[in-house]
N, C-alpha and C positions, 0 to 999 in steps of 0.2 A: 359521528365517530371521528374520530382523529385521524390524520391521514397517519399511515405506517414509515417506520423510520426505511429512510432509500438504502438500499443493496450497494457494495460496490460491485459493479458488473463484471471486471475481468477475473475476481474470487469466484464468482457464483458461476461463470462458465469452465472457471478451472476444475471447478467442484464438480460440475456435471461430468465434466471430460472423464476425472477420476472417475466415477461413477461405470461410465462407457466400458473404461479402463477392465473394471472390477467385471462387468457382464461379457468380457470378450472381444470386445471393440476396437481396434488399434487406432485410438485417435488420440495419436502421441502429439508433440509441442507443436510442429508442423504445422498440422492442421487444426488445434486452436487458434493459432495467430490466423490461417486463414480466418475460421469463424468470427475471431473479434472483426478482421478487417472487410468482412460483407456486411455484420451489422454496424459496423460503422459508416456504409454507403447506405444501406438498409435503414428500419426503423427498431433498434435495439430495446427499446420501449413494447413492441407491438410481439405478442405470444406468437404468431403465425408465421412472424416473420424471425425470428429464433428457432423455430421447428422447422423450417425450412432450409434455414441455411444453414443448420447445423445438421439438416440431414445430407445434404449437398455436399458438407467440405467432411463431417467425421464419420462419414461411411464408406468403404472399399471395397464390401462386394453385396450382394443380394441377400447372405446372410445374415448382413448388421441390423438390417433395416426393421425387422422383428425384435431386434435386443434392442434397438436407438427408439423405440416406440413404449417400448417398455419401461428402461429407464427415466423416456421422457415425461410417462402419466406415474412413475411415482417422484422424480425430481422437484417435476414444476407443479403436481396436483393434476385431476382431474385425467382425460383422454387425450392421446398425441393429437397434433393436429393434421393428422390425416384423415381421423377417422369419419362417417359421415356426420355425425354429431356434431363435430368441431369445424369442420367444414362450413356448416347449415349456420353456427354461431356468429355474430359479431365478433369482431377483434379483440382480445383481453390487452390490454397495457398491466406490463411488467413492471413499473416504476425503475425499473432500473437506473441507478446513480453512477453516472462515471466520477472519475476523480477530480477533475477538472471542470466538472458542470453540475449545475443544479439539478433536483430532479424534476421528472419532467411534469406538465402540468398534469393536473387531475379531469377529465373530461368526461361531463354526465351521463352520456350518449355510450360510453363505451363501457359493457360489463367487465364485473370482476367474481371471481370463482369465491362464492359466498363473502363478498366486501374484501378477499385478504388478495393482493397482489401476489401473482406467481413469480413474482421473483424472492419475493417473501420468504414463500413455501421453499426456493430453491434455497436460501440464507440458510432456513433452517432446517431443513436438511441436511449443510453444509456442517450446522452445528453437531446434527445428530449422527455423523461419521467418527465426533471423538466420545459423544457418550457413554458411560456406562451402559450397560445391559439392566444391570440391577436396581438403577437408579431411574428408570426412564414410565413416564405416565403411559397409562394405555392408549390414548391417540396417537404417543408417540411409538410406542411399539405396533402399533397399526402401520406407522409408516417405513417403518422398520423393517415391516413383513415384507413390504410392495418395493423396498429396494432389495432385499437378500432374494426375493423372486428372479430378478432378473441378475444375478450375480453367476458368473459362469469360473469354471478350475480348469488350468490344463496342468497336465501332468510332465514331467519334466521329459525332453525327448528323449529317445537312445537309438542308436543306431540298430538297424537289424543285419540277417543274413540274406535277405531279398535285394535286388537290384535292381535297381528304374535307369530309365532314359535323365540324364543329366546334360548341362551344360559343358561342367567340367568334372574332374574325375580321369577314371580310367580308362583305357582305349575299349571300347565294345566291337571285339572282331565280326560278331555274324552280323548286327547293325551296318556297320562299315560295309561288308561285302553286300549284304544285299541293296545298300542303297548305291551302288557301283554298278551292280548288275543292271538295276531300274535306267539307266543309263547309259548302259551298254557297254560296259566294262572302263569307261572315261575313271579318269583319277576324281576323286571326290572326296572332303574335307573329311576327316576322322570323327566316328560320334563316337560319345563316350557314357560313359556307366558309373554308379554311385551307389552305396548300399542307402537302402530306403531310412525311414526315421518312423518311430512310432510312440506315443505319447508313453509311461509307464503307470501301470497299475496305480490307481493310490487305494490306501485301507485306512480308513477314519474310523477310531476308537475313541466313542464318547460319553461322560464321563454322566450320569443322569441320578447320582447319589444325591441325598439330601442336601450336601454343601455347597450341588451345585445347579440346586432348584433355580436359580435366579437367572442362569446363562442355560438350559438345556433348551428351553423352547428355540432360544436364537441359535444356537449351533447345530439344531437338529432341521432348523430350517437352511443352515449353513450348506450340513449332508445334501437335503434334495435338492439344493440348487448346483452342487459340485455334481449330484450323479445323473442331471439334467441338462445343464446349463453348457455342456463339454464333450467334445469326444472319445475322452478319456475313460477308460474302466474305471470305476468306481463303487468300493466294497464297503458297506459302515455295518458297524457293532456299536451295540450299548452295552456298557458296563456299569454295575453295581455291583448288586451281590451275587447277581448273574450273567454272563458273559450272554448276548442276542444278538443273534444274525438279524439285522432288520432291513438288507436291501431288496429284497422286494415288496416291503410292506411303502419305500422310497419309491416304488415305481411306478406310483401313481402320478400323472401329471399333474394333479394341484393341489397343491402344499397342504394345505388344509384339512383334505381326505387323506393324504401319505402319514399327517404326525396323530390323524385319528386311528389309524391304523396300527401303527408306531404306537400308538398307547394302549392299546387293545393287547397287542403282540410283549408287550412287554412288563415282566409282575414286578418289577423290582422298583419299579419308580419310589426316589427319596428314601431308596434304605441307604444303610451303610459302604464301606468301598473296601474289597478282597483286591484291589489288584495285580500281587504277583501273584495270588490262585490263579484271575479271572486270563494274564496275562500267561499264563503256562498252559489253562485249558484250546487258548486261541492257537495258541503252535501246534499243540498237540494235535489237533483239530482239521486247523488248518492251514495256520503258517507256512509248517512241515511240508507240505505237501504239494508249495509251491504257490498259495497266494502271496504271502511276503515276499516268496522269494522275488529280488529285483524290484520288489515295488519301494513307493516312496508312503511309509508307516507315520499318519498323525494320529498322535495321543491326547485329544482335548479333554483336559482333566485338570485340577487344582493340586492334584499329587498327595492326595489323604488318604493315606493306609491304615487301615485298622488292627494289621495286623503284623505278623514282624517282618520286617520292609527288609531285611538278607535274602527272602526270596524271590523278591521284587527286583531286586539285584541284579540279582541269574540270570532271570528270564528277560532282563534288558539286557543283558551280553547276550544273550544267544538270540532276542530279535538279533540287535543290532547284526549280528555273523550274518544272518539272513537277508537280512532289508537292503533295498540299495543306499536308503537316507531312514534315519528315524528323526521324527520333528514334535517338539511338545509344544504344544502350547495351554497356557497355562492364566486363566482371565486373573487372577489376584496378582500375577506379575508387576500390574502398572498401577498398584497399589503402595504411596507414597512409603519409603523403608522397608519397600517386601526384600527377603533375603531364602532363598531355600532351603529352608532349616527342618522343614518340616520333615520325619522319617522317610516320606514314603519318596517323595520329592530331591529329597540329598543323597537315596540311593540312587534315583533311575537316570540323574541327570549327567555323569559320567557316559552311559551311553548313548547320550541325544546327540545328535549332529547339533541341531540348530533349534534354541530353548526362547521362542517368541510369547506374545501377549495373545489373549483371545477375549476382551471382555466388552470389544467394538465395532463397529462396520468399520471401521479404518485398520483394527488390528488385524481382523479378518482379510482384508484386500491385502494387506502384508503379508497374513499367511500364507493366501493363496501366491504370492509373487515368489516364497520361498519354498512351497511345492513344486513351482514350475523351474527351480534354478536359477531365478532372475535375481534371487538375495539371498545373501545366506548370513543371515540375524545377526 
């Protein structure tokens, strides 16, 4: 067999980083250039030595290390090289290609994860972040599954009415006095006070009508990795032609049994789409009543109304009153000449804050970047 065309390597580790990114991981620019410049003393070529150093530079606390494992056995294929498996294994070469060098030689001695180079797997992977949904083979939606698994959401902060120990901030009088006292009344620096932060609510409203058979598997896989993946509250509804509470059928920890679940729990799958009924029962319900309120409201749906879209209208003025953010997104967006013309779609988009794609692992890491307030579309 032929050998495989070479990777360029600092795409493929940018790619994972995003990746990191997507699952929770803060391993901003920083600490990529570290990673490139340990496997550049390193052997950049060798699986072990890639999982290694890249658990060493883009991890910051004890929590990563779970997500950097995770994203690592679906980025590069196969088990992180932690585990004892990988351990017990010989060394996998990565073929990786710098720009400036050849790739590296092919050596017998040394296995490869079923003949294919894992830097391969990571290339394409890289690819499968701008994919369609609806366009994608079943292997590739197999690998699809093993990156939105480890995909974590945080929810945009806000400030609360509780108050912690801070740096800076406000003067905290009983602090101050009593660390005076410990001291014996000596003058002692001022501690001060800060109201706390707290992630906000988000409520996922997704859209599971027949128009949008082709993306419900992936964004319902979306759902359980937001209302796992975070310490965020996180509320999801199916909509079609029946509005379903489905976060606890989400609250199973593996995806698999959550969207068996999820299918069980829910009659409507690939019918038609009411949603300024299905959006007016949700207020009424429980918008109203204080989950909207202040949360941050995504509507993954194609925006197909079946029925007359003036009161699909309304009930998007009166989320919006409610919501601290409303966010659409919308997978036929990044579809060459799409235009919102559709009834349902050109009423409710007046009241969207911020009107993104959803039809990719890439649009998705953007969604989630504009739920947390890091973008705002």
């Amino acid at each position: 067999m032929s050998a495989p065309e070479a990777v360029d390597a600092p795409a493929v580790l940018v790619g994972f980083a995003r990746a990191l990114r997507a699952a929770g991981v803060d391993a901003g620019p920083d600490r990529v250039q570290a990673l490139i410049g340990a496997l550049d003393v390193l052997r950049p070529g060798v699986r072990s030595d890639v999982y290694w150093s890249g658990r060493l530079t883009l991890c910051g606390s004890r929590d990563d290390l779970e997500r950097y494992d995770r994203v690592f056995a679906a980025y590069f294929g196969g088990a992180g090289a932690g585990s004892r498996a990988v351990r017990a294994a010989p060394a996998t070469r990565l073929r990786v290609a710098l720009r400036d060098a050849g790739p590296a030689p092919r050596t017998g001695g040394e296995g490869e994860r079923d003949g294919v180079p894992a830097a391969v797997l990571a290339g394409s992977a890289e690819v499968l972040r701008h994919r369609d949904f609806a366009g994608l083979t079943e292997a590739e939606r197999g690998q699809l599954r093993r990156l939105l698994a480890a995909f974590a959401l945080r929810g945009e902060p806000r400030r609360t009415a509780r108050l912690r120990p801070a740096r800076r901030g406000t003067v905290d009088p009983r602090r101050t006095v009593r660390e005076m006292l410990r001291w014996g009344g000596e003058p002692a620096p001022p501690l001060h006070r800060a109201r706390a932060e707290r992630p906000r609510r988000v409520v996922l409203l997704v859209d599971v009508s027949g128009s949008m058979a082709a993306y419900a598997d992936a964004l319902l896989r979306f759902a359980h990795a937001a209302a796992h993946g975070g310490r965020v509250r996180t509320e999801v509804f199916t909509i079609s032609t029946r509005l379903t509470r489905v976060t606890r059928e989400l609250a199973h920890r593996d995806p698999d049994t959550a969207l068996a679940a999820v299918s069980a729990a829910v009659p409507d799958w690939r019918g038609g789409t009411r949603l300024g009924e299905l959006l007016r029962d949700f207020l009424d319900r429980w918008g109203q009543r204080g989950m909207a309120r202040g949360a941050v409201v995504v509507v993954l749906s194609d925006g197909w109304e079946r029925g007359d879209p003036e009161p699909l209208a309304a009930q998007m003025r009166r989320l919006h009153r409610l919501a601290h953010r409303v966010i659409w997104a919308n997978p036929r967006k990044a579809r060459p000449g799409y235009a919102p013309v559709a009834a349902g779609m050109a009423a409710a988009l007046p009241s969207v804050d911020a009107f993104v794609e959803g039809h990719s692992l890439a649009a998705l890491e953007r969604l989630a970047a504009v739920v947390r307030g890091a973008d705002d579309a």
